[in-house]
RODO-2510 file (C-alpha; in nm, 4 decimals, decimal comma):
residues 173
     n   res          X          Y          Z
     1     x    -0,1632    -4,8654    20,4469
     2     x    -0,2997    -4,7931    20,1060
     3     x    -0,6392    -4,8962    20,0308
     4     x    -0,8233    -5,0114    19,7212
     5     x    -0,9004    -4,6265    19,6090
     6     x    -0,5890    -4,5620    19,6964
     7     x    -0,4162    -4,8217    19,4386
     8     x    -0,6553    -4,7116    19,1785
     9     x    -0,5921    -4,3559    19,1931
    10     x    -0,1903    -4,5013    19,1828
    11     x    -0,2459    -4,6510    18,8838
    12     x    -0,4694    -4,3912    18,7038
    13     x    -0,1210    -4,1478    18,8141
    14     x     0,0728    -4,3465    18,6688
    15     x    -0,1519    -4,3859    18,3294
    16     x    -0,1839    -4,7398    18,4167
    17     x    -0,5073    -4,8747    18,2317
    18     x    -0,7138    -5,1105    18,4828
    19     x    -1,0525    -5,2364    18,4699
    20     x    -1,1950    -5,3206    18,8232
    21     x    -1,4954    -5,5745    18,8399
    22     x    -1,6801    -5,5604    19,2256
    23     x    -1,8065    -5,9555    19,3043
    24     x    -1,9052    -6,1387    19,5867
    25     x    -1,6146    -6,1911    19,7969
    26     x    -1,3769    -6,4994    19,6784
    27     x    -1,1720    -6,6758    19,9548
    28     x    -0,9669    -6,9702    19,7529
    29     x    -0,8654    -7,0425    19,4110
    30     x    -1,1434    -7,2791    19,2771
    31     x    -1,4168    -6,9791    19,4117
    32     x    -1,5991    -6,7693    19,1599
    33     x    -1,5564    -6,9465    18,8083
    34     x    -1,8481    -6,7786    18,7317
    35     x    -1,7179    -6,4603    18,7665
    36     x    -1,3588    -6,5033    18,6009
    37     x    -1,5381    -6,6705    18,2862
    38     x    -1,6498    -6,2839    18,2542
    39     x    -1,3464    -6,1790    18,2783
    40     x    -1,0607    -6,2575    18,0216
    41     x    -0,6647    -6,2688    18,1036
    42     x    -0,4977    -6,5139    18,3205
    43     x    -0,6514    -6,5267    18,6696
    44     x    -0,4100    -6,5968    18,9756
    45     x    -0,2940    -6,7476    19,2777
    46     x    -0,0872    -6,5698    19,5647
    47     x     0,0781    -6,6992    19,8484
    48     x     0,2237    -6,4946    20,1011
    49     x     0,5013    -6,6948    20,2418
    50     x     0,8302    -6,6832    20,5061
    51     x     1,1154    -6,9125    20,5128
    52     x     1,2644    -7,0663    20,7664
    53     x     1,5272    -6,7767    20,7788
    54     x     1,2663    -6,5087    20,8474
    55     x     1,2612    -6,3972    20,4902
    56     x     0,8984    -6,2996    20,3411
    57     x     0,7810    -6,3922    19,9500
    58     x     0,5518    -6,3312    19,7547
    59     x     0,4274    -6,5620    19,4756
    60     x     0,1956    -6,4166    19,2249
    61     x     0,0856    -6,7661    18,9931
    62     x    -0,1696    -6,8603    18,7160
    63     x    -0,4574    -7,0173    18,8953
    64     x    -0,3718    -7,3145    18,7607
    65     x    -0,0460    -7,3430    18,8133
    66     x     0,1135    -7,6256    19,0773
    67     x     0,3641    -7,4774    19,3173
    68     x     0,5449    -7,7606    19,5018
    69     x     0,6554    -7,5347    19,8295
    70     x     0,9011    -7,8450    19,9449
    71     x     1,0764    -7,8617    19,5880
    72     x     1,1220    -7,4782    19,5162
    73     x     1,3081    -7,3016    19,8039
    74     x     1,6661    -7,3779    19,6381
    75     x     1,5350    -7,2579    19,2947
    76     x     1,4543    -6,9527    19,4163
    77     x     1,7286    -6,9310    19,7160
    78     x     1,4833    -6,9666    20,0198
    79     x     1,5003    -7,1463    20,3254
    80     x     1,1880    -7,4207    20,4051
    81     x     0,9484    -7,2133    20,3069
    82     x     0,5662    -7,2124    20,5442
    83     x     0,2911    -6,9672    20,4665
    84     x     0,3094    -6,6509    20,6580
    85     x     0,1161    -6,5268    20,9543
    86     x    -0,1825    -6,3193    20,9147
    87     x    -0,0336    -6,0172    21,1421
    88     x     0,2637    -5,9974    20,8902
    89     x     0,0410    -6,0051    20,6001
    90     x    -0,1407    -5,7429    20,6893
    91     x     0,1676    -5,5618    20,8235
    92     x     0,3568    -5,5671    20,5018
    93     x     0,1369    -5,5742    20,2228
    94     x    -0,1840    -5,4455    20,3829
    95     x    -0,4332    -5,7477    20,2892
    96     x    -0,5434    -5,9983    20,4679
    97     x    -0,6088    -6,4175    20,4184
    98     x    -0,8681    -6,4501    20,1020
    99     x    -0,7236    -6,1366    19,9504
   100     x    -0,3329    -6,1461    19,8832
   101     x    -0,2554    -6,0127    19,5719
   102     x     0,0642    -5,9058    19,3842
   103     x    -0,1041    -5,5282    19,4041
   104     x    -0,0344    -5,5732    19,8048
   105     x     0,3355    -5,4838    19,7230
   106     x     0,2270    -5,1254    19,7168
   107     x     0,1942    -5,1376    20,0691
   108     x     0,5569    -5,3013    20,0960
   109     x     0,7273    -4,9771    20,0942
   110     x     1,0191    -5,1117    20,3104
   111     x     1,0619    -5,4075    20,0346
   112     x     1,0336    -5,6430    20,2973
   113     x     0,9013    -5,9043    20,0527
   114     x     1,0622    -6,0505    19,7649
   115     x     0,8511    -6,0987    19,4520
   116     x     0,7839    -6,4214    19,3049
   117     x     0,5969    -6,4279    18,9233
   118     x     0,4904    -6,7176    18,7608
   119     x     0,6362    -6,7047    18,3940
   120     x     0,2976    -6,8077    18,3008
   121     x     0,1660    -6,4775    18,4538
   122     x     0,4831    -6,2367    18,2828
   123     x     0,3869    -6,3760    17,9724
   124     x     0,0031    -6,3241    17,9779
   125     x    -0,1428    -6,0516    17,7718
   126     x    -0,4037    -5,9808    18,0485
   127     x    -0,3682    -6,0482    18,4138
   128     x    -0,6384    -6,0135    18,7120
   129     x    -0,5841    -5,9466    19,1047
   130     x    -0,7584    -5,8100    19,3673
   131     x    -0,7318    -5,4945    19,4105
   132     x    -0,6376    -5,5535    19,8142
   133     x    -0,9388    -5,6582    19,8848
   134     x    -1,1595    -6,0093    19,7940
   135     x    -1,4529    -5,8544    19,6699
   136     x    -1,3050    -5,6898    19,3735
   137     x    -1,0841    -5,8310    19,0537
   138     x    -0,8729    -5,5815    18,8507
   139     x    -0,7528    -5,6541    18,5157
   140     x    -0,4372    -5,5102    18,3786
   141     x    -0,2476    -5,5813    18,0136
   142     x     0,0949    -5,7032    18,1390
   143     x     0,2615    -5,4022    18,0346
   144     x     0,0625    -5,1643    18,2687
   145     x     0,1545    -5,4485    18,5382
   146     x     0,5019    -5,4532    18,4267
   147     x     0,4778    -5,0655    18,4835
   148     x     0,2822    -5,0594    18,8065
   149     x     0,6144    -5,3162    18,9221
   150     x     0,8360    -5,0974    18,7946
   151     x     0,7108    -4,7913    18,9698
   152     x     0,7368    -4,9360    19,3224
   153     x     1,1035    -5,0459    19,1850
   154     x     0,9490    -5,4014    19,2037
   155     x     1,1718    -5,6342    19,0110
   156     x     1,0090    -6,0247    19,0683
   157     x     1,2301    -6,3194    19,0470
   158     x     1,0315    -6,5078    18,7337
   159     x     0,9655    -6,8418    18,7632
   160     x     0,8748    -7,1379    18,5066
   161     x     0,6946    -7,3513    18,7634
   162     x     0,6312    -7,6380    18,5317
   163     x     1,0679    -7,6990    18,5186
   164     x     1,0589    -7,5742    18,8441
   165     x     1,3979    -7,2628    18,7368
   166     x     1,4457    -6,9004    18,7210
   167     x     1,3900    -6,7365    18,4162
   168     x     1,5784    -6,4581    18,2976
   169     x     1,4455    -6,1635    18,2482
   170     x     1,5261    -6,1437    17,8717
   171     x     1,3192    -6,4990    17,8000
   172     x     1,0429    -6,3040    17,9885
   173     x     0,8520    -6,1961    17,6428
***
């Protein structure tokens, strides 16, 4: 598994700017306000999920954003969707609970997990994650997390949460 250095150095490689902040560790969205009014861009929300057929996701939200998890699953062609063990987060994307972050899919190199991104968070000029770990928040401009996507061969299913559809990819900017 790839560790915070090692998704840094991945991104520097890539010429992917990034701006890493250390903090206290941050456990649930609501945590830290202090420390993301430092920090501009759109701050997030990740859920690592599985649906009832086995299948793993990934959504990757604006903090504020409200996913309905009983509503969604045909919009985005799951099953009942539940959140996923702590053994198979870790597994796949290498974090654990309190630090799930769309930067985790580097770890995914099986593409187990299918990528869900907020349409408020594709069209945000800055976005922040952890850098696969709590105690850290990296900021990227959406085109050097477009790219960072891109070079895993990461395409995310983009959602507009608030009419709860897909969004094609086209609409996306």
């Amino acid at each position: 598994m790839k560790t915070r250095a090692d998704l840094l150095a991945f991104l520097d490689a890539h010429g992917i700017a990034h701006r890493t902040v250390d903090h206290p560790a941050v456990f649930r969205v609501g945590e830290g306000e202090e420390i993301k009014a430092g920090l501009p861009g759109a701050h997030t929300k990740n859920l690592f999920l599985k649906d009832a057929k086995d299948r793993l996701w990934l959504i990757s939200a604006a903090d504020r954003t409200v996913i309905d998890l009983k509503r969604l699953p045909p919009v985005i062609g799951a099953a009942r969707l539940s959140f996923g063990r702590e053994d198979l987060m870790v597994e796949t994307l290498g974090v654990t609970p309190g630090s799930v972050t769309a930067l985790g899919l580097i770890n995914d190199v099986a593409r187990r997990v299918t990528f869900v991104l907020d349409h408020a968070l594709a069209t945000a000029p800055i976005v922040n994650f952890h850098p696969l770990t709590n105690t850290a928040t990296t900021a990227l401009a959406q085109d050097g997390f477009q790219a960072f996507l891109a070079a895993l061969g990461v395409v995310p299913l983009v959602v507009d949460f608030e009419a709860l559809q897909v969004v094609e990819p086209q609409t996306i900017r």
